[in-house]
ROROMAR-850560 format. One line per 3 residues: number of its first residue (from 1); their letters; for each residue x, y, z of C-alpha. Coordinates in steps of 0.2 Angstrom, whole numbers, always signed. Layout:
N
NUM	A	X,Y,Z | ...
This chain:
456
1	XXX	-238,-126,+101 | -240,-114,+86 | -232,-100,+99
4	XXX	-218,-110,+103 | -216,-113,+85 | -213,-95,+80
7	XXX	-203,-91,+95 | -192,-103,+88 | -189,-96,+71
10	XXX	-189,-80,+78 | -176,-87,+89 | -163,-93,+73
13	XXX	-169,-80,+64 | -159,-68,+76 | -146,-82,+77
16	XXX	-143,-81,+58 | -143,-63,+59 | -129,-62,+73
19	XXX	-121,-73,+64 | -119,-65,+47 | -116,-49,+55
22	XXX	-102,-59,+65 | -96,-63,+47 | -97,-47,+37
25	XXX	-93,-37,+53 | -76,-48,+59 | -59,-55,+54
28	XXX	-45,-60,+60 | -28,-50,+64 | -18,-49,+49
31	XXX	+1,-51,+54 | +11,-52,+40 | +27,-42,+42
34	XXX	+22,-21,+38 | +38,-23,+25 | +28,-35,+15
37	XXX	+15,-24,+14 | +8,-10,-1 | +7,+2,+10
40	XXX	+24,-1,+16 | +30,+3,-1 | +18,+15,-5
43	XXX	+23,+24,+9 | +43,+23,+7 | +41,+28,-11
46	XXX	+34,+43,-5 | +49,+46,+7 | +61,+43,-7
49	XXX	+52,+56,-19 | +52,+70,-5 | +61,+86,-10
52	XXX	+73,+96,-5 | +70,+112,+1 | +75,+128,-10
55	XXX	+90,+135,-3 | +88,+150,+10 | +89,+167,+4
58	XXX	+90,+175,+23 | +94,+172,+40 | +78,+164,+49
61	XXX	+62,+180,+53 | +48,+174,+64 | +33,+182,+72
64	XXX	+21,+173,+86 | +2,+178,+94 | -10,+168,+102
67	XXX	-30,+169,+101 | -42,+164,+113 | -55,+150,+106
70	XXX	-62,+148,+124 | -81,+146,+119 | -95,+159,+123
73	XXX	-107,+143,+125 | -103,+126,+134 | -98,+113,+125
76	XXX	-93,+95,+131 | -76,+91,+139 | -64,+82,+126
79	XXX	-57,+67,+134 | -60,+52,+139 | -66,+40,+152
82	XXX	-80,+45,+163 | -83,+60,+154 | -92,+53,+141
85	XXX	-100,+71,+131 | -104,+79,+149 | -104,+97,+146
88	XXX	-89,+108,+157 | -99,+122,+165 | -83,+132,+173
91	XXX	-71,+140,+164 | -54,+135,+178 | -43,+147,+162
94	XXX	-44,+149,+143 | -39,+139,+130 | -31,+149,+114
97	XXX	-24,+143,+98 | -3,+149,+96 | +7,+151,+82
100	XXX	+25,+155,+76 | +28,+159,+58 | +45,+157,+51
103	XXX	+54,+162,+35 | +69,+161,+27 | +65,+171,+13
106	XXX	+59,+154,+3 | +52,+142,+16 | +39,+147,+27
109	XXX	+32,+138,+39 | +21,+138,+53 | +20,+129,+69
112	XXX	+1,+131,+77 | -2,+123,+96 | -20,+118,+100
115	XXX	-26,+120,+120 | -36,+105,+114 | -34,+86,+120
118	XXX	-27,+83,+100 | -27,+92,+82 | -45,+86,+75
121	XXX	-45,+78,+59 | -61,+91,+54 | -49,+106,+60
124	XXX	-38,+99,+48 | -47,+97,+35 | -55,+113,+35
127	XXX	-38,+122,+36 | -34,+113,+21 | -47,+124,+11
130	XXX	-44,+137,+21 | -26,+139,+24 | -22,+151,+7
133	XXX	-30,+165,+16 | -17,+168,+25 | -2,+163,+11
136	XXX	-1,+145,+18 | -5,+126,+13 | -5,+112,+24
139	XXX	+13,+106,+19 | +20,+123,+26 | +9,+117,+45
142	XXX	+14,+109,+60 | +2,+106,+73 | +1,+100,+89
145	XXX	-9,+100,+105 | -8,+99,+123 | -17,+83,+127
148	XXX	-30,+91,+142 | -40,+78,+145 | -53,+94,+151
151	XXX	-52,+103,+137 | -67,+108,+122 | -74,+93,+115
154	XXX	-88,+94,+102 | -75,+92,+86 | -79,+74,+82
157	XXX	-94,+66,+74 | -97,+48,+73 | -100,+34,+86
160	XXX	-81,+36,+92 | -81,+56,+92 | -95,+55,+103
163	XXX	-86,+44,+116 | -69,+53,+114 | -78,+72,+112
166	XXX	-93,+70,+113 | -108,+76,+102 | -102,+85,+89
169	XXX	-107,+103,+83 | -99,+111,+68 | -97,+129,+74
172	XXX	-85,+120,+88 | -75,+117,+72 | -76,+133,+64
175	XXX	-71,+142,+81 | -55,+131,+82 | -51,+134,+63
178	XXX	-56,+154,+63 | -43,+153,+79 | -28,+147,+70
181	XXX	-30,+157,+55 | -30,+175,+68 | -17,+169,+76
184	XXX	-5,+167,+60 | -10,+181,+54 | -5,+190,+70
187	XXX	+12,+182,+68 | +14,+186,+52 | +11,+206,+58
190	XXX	+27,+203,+69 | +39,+194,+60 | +58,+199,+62
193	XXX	+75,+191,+62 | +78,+180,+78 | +93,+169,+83
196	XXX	+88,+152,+87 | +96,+141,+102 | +90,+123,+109
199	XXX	+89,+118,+128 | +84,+103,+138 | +82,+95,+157
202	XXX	+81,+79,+163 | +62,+76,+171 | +60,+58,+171
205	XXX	+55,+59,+191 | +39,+64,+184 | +32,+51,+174
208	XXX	+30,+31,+173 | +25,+19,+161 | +6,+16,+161
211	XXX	+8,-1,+155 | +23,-6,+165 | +11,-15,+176
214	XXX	+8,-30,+162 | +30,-33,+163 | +43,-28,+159
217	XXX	+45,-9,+151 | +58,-1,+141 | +66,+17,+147
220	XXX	+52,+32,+142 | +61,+49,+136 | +57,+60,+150
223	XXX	+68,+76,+142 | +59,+93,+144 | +65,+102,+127
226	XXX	+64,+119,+124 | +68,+129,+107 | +70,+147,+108
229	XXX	+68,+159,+96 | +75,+177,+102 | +71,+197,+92
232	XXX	+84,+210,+93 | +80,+222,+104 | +74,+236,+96
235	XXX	+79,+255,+104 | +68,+259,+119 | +60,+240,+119
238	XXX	+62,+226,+130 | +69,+210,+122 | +57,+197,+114
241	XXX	+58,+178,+115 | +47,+166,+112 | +49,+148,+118
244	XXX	+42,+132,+109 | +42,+117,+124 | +36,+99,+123
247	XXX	+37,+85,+136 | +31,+69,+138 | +20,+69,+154
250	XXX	+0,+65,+150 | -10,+79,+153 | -23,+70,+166
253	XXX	-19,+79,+182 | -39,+83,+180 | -48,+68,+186
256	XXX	-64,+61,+178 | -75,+66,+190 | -68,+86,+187
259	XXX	-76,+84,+169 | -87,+102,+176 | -69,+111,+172
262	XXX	-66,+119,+154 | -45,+118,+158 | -28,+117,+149
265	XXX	-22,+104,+163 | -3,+107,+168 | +2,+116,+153
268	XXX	-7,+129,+153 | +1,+133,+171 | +16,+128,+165
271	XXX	+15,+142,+150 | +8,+153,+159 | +22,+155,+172
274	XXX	+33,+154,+156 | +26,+171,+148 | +29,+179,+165
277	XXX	+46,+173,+170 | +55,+167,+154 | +48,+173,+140
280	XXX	+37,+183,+129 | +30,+170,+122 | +29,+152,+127
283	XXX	+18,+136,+118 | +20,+118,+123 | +16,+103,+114
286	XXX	+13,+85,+119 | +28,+74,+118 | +30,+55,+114
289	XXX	+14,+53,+129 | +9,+35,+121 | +7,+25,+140
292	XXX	+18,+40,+148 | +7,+46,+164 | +11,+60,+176
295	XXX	+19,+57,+191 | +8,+68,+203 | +10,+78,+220
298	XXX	-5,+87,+225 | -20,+85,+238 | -32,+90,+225
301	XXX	-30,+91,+208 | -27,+111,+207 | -15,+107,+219
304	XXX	-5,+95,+207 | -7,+106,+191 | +1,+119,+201
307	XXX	+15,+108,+209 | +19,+99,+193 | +19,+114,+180
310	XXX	+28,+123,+192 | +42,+112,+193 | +44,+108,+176
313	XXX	+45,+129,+173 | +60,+128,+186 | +69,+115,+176
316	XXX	+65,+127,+162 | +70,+143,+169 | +86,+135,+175
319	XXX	+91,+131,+157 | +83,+145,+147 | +98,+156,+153
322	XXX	+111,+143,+148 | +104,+142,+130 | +115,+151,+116
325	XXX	+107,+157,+102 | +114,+162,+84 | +106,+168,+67
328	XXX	+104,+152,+57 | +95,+152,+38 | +90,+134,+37
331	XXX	+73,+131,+38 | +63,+117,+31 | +46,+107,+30
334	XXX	+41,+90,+25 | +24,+83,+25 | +24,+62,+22
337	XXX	+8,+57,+21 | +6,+39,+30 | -4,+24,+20
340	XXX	-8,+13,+35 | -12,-7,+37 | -31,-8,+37
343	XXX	-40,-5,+53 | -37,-19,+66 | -47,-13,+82
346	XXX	-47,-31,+92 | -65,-37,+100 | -64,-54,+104
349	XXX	-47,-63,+106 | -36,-59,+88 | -51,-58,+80
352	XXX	-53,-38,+75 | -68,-25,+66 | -68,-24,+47
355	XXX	-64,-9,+39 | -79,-3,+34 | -88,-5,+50
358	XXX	-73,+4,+59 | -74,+18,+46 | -92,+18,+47
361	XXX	-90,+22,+65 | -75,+33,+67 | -73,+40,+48
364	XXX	-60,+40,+37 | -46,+53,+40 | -29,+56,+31
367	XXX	-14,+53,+41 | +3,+63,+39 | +19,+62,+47
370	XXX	+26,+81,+49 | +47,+86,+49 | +52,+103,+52
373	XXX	+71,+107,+56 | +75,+126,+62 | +92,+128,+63
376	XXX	+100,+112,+73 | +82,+107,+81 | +71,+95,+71
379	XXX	+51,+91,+79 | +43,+78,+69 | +24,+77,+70
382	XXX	+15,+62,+73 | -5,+58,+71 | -5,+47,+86
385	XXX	-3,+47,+105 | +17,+41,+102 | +26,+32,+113
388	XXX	+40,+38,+123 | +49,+21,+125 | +51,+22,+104
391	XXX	+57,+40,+106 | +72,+36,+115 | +77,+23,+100
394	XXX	+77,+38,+88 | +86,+51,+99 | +103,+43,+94
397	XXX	+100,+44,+75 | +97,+64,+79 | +114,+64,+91
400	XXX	+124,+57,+77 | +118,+69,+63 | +124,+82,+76
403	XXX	+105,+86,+81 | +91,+90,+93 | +75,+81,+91
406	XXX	+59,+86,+96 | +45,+71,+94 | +25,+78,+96
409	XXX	+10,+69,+96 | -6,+74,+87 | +1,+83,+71
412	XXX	-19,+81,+62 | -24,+64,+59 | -27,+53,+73
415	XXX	-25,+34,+73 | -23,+28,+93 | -9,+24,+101
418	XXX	+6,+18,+93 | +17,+7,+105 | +32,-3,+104
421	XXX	+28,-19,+93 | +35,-31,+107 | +18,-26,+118
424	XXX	+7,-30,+105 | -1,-45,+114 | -2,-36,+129
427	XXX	-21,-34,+137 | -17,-16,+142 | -28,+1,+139
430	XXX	-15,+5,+125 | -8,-8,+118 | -26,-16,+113
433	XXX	-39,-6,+115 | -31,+10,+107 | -21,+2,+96
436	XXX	-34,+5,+80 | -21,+0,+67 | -14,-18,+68
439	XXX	+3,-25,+71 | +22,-18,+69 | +16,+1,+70
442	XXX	+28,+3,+81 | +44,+0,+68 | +34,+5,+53
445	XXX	+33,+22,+60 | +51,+23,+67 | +57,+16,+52
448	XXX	+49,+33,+41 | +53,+43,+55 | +70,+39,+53
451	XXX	+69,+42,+34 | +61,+61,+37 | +76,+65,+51
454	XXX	+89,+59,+37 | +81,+69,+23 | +81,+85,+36
């Protein structure tokens, strides 16, 4: 009896334990409208107070370079799924950081593409400190990545960093960082007067909605664009261009079980081809990929990288010669940095993790929206997997203003997936599980991504 007596308090005393980590740990979803919200106004405040740039003193200058960041040592695969911090042990091609610096003879800026499956918060932040080496801060940087699901991990710590890119290693961070600094100061050794010109093609065949199993789905923005940046030839030398391309199609033509391969998935074939065909210089950056997968052809995955990078370089080739290019002097940058609603990660039902258990296992990372507009072409930068269905809602504000508009995913921070808000209650991969931030995201962000395109 005297056993079954202290099983039995040990038995409540983990039942009041589960149940007071239950209480500390847990809440339910807050759904009060985002425009009733502090960080609503805090955040449109911020908008309203942005500055105009100084006006241009010049016509546009810009320089470009790449440097390698492929590792001497293997790391683990960045990327999710079965992955899961297994280490790649093949190099399939290298992954570099690009960059293309641009002045006006009172803005510069920098646009900096990452072979990595987004921009890590800890790049970010160390760029931050170290960004004045090379004559830059933050607010003169837009990032962006490719999205490979195979490419180097080891840039996250915490419980989540781990699952997304496995165990972390600081010197993966300061490889990455070391990277983009050498490349803009290799771009910065080249910079001369370009003409700038904008291109796109229809490629819709070659994605679908990942979520368009759990009903009905809006139209994605399946648009390659391209925006070209073109030297003077200079006596004896061969013209110089440099193309700056983004799309929509997930990079995941590498399945889980290839996790052995360090590679930059279809477009790093796709740039590849680019640099030898229709341009000196090519980067690409993720588009509006939130729940946008790649339509495939291929009987093994090397097969489809080939055939879908490969067709999208036709599509680009065809339009490249198509695309005019003039001297233009406007150049401008706005950072607008994002208060969010307080984590909402969902576990059980509409019942989501407190804050300070989700910061406790993912950390607590600044969040920025990025605008730059180059002559006619504006990207804006968002910290997120975007969707592509909310990118076709802001292609008509762009149109009107008598704009092109380039929407990229992964500018810095990372906060999930950010999906129409009519999906909320959707049981799908992206729609709950990624979404790490609450309801309305999907307005909230549209809405300040509207106020950025107005104030460019």
């Amino acid at each position: 009896m005297k056993f079954v007596r202290l099983f039995l308090k040990i038995l409540l005393g983990l039942v009041v334990f589960i149940l007071l980590f239950l209480a500390v740990s847990l809440a339910p979803v807050d759904d009060t409208p985002y425009q009733q919200m502090p960080y609503y106004q805090h955040t449109k405040q911020r908008l309203a107070q942005l500055s105009a740039p100084p006006a241009p003193q010049m016509a546009i200058r810009a320089g470009w370079a790449k440097e390698s960041i492929t590792p001497t040592f293997t790391t683990a695969t960045g990327g999710y799924g079965a992955r899961r911090g297994k280490h790649w042990h093949v190099i399939s091609d290298s992954i570099f950081a690009r960059a293309i610096v641009l002045d006006n003879g009172t803005t510069k800026v920098a646009v900096v593409g990452l072979d990595l499956l987004i921009t890590p918060p800890t790049v970010v932040e160390a760029l931050k400190k170290r960004l004045p080496e090379v004559g830059l801060r933050w607010e003169n940087v837009y990032t962006g990545a490719i999205h490979s699901h195979n490419s180097m991990g080891g840039w996250a710590p915490g419980l989540v960093g781990q699952l997304i890119a496995g165990g972390y290693e600081e010197k993966i961070v300061t490889l990455i960082t070391e990277g983009v600094l050498k490349a803009i100061r290799k771009a910065q050794a080249n910079v001369a007067p370009v003409t700038v010109g904008y291109g796109q093609a229809d490629a819709s065949d070659h994605i679908y909605n990942r979520i368009g199993f759990s009903g009905p789905t809006g139209p994605l923005d399946g648009m390659i664009r391209v925006l070209k940046l073109q030297k003077s030839a200079r006596p004896g030398s061969a013209d110089e261009s440099a193309l700056l391309c983004s799309f929509s199609g997930h990079a995941t033509l590498f399945e889980d079980d290839k996790w052995n391969y360090l590679s930059r998935d279809y477009p790093g074939s796709l740039v590849d081809r680019l640099e030898k065909k229709a341009a000196s210089f090519a980067v690409f950056m993720a588009g509006a990929v939130g729940s946008t997968g790649p339509e495939a052809r291929g009987k093994t995955d090397f097969q489809e990288v080939r055939n879908y990078a490969g067709d999208l370089a036709l599509r680009i080739e065809q339009t490249v010669p198509q695309i005019q290019t003039k001297p233009d002097s406007t150049l401008e940058i706005l950072t607008l940095p994002l208060e969010l609603r307080e984590p909402h990660p969902r576990v059980i039902g509409n019942w989501r993790v407190r804050p300070w258990l989700f910061y406790a296992i993912y950390g607590d990372y600044p969040s920025d929206l990025k605008g730059v507009r180059i002559g006619k072409t504006v990207l804006i930068g968002t910290p997120c997997d975007f969707s592509g269905e909310l990118s076709t809602d802001l292609q008509p504000l762009a149109a009107k203003k008598g704009l092109n508009l380039m929407i990229t995913s992964f500018d810095g921070g990372y906060i999930g997936y950010v999906t129409p808000d009519k999906y909320y209650n959707r049981t799908t991969y992206e729609t709950r599980d990624m979404n790490w931030f609450g309801p309305y995201n999907g307005d909230y962000f549209k809405e300040m991504m509207a106020g950025l395109l107005n104030k460019l």
